[in-house]
C-alpha positions in Angstrom: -35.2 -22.8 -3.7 -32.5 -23.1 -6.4 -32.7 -26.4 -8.2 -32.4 -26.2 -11.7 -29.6 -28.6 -13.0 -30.1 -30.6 -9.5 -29.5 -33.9 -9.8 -32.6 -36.3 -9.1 -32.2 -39.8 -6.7 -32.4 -42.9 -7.7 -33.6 -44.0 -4.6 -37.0 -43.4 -5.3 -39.7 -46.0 -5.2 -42.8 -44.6 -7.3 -45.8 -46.6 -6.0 -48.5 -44.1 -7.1 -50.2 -46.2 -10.0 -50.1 -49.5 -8.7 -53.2 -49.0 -6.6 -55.1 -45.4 -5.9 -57.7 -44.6 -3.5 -58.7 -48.0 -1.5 -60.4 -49.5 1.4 -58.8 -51.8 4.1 -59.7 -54.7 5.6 -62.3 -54.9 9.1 -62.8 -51.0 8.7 -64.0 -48.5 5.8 -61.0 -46.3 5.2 -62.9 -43.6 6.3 -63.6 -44.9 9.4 -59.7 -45.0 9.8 -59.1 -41.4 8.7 -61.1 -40.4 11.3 -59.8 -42.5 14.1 -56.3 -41.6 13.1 -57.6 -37.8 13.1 -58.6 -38.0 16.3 -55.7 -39.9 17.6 -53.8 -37.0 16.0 -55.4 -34.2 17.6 -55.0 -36.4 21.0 -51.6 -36.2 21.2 -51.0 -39.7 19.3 -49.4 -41.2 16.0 -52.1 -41.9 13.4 -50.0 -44.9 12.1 -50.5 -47.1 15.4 -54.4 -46.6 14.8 -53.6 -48.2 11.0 -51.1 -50.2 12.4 -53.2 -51.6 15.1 -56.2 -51.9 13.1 -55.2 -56.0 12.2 -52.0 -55.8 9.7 -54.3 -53.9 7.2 -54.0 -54.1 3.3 -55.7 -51.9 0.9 -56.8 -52.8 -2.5 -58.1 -50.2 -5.6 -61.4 -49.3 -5.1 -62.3 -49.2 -8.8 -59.0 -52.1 -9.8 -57.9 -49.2 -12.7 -55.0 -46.6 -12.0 -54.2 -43.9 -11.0 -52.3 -41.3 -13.2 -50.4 -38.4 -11.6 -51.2 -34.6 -12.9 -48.7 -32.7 -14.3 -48.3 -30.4 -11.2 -48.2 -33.5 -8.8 -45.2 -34.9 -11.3 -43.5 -31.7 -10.9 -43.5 -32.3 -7.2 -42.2 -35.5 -7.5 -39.2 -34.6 -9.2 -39.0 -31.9 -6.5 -38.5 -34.4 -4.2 -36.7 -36.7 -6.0 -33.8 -33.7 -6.2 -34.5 -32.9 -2.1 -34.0 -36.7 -1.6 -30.8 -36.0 -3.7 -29.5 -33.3 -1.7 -30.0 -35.0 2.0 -28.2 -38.1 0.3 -25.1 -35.4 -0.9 -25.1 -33.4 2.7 -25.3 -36.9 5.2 -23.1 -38.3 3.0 -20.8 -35.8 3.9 -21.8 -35.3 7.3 -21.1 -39.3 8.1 -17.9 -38.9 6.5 -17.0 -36.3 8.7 -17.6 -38.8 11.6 -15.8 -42.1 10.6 -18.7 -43.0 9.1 -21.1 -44.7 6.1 -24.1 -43.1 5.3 -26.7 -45.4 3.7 -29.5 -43.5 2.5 -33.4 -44.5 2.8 -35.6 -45.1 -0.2 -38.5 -42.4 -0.8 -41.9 -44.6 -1.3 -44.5 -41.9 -3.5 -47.8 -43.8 -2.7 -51.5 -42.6 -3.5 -53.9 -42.8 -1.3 -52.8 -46.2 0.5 -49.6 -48.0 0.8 -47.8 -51.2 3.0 -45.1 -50.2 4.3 -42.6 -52.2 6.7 -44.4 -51.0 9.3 -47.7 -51.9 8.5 -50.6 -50.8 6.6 -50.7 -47.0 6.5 -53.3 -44.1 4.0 -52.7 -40.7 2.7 -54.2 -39.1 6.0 -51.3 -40.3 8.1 -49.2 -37.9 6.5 -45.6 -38.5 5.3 -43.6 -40.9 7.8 -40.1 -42.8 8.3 -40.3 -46.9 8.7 -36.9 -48.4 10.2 -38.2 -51.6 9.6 -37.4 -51.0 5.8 -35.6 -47.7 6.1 -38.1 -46.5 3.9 -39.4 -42.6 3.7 -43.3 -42.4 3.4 -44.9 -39.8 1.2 -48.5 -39.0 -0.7 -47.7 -35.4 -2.5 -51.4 -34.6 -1.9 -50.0 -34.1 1.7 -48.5 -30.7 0.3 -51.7 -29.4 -1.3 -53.2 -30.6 2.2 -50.6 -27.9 3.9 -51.5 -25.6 1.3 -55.1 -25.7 2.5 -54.9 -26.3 5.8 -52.0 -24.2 6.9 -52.1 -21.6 4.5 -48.3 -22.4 4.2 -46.8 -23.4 0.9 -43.8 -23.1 -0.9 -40.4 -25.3 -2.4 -38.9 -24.8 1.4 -41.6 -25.6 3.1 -42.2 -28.8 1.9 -38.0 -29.6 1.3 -38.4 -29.4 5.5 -40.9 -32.1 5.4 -39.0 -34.5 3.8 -35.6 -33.7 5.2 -37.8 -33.8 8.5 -38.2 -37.6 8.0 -34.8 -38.1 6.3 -34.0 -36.7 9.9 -35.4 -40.0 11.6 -33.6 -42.2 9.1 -30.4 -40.4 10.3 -31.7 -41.0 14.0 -32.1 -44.8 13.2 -28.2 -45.0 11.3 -26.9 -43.5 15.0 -28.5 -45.5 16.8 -31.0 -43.1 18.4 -34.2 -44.5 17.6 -33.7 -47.4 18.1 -32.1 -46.6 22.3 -35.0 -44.3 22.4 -37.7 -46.5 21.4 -36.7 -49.1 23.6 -37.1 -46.6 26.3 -40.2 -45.8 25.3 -41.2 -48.9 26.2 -40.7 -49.2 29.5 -41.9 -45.8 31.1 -45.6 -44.1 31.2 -46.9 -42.7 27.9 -46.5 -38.8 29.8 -43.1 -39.9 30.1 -42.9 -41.5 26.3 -44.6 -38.8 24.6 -41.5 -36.4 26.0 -39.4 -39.0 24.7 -41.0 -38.8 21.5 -40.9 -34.7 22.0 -37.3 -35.5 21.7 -37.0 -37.8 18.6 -39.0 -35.1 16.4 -37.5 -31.7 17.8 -33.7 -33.7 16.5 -35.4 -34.3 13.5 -36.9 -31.0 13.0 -32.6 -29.9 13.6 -31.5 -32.4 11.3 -33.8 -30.8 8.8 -32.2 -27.7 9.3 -28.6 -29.0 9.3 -29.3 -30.8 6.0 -30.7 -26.7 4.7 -27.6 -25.2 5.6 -25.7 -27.7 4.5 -27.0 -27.9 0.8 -27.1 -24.0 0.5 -23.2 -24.1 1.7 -23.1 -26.9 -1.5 -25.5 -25.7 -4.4 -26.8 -22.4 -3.0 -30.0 -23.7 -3.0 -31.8 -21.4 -0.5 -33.1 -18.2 -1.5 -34.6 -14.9 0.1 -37.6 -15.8 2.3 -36.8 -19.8 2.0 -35.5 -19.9 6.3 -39.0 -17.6 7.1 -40.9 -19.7 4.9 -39.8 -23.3 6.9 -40.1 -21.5 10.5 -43.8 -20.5 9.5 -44.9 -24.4 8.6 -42.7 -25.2 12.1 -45.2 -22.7 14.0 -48.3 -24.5 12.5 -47.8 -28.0 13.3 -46.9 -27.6 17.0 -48.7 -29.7 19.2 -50.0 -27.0 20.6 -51.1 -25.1 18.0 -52.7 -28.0 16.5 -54.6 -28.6 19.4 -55.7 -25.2 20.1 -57.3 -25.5 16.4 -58.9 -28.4 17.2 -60.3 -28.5 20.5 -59.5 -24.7 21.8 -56.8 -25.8 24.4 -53.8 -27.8 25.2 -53.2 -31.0 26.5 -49.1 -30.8 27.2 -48.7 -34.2 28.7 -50.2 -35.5 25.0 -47.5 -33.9 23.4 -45.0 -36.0 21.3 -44.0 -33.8 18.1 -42.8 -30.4 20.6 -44.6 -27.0 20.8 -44.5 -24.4 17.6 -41.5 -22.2 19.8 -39.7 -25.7 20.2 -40.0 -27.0 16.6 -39.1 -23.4 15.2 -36.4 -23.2 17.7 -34.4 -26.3 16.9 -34.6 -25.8 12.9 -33.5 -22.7 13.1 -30.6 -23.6 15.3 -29.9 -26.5 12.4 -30.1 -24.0 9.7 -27.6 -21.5 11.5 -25.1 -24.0 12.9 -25.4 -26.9 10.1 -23.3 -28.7 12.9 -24.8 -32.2 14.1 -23.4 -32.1 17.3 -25.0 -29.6 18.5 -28.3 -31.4 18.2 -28.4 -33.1 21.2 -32.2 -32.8 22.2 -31.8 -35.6 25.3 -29.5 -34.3 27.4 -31.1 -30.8 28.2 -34.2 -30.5 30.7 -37.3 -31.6 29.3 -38.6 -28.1 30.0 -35.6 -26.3 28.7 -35.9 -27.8 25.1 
């Protein structure tokens, strides 16, 4: 991506020295990461293991600091200047609907953090909190896509926070909210499709905000749409699942397959229209 001369946010909340690598409360924090993995790879969101694990806090292991590298400050500034651009594009976007946008603050955390919505670690990976409109990110999470994936690259991880700037757009329309409610109230088969939903209008959000700030800045270059639609195809439900366990489970679903997520950011990048988002009204199995 093209960023030089980018501005950089000041909505930016930069947590990572105040505490480092803890332990919580009740459970050993590794005891967590591997519940939450598991919950993961069943189909469910790591942060209600954390969550539900008693209102968890997390102190420093060792009570020092921790100090960044200079590659991990690099990447901080890269997503300082991301933030920066999905603040420019929905600003733009809500304008164009008689709206206000109010952007989200991004929370750079290491290791642990406490969000609004409870106690949360690095191994949850980044998330969006509407209780304090709050963006959730540990940068080791893109050396863990790096490893894991085999995926890297500027785009790549751009999509992962414009992903959850995505939700935060979700919540300002009202979305969320309406679709968490429902939620609620029918099966978990019928909520995780629900939740299929949420993220596959996130993963198009993404994309609107990509074509958006290349139409602004020119900020995408050769390779950058191939290189987001390759980290789309690896963290499909079922492709996750098929790495874990050797087969699907498509009633656990709740993030969308790798064709869906691939599907809707590309139709985002290529449109960079919000209305044509609209992930509830179609079929479940025409998504």
């Amino acid at each position: 991506m093209r960023l030089e001369g980018r501005r950089e946010s000041t909505n930016v909340d930069d947590r990572r020295r105040s505490g480092g690598a803890g332990k919580a409360a009740g459970m050993g924090i590794g005891g967590l990461i591997v519940v939450a993995l598991i919950t993961l790879v069943m189909g469910g969101n790591p942060l209600d293991v954390l969550q539900q694990a008693g209102g968890l806090t997390y102190t420093s292991a060792d009570g020092g600091t921790y100090e960044p590298t200079a590659e991990e400050e690099e990447l901080a500034k890269f997503a300082s200047q991301i933030l920066a651009g999905t603040e420019d594009v929905w600003t733009s976007e809500f304008k164009k609907l008689g709206r206000t946008y109010q952007p989200p603050k991004l929370v750079l955390f290491h290791g642990s953090v406490q969000s609004g919505c409870g106690g949360a670690s690095a191994s949850s990976g980044p998330f969006y909190c509407s209780a304090d409109q709050c963006v959730y990110l540990d940068l080791s999470f893109f050396s863990t896509m790096r490893k894991q994936f085999g995926t890297a690259g500027d785009f790549a991880y751009a999509y992962v926070i414009a992903h959850e700037v995505g939700h935060h757009v979700q919540y300002l329309l009202g979305t969320l909210t309406q679709a968490h409610q429902q939620m609620a109230r029918v099966s978990k088969a019928e909520s995780n499709q629900i939740s299929v939903r949420l993220e596959l209008q996130a993963d198009f959000y993404a994309g609107v905000w990509a074509h958006n700030d290349n139409k602004m800045y020119g900020s995408l270059e050769n390779g950058d749409v191939e290189e987001g639609l390759a980290i789309a195809s690896k963290i499909g439900d079922d492709y996750l699942q098929k790495q874990a366990q050797g087969y699907t489970v498509p009633e656990s679903f709740n993030h969308g397959t790798s064709a869906q997520r691939q599907r809707w950011l590309k139709k985002g990048i290529q449109t960079g229209d919000i209305r044509q988002g609209d992930t509830f009204s179609p079929s479940y199995s025409n998504l």
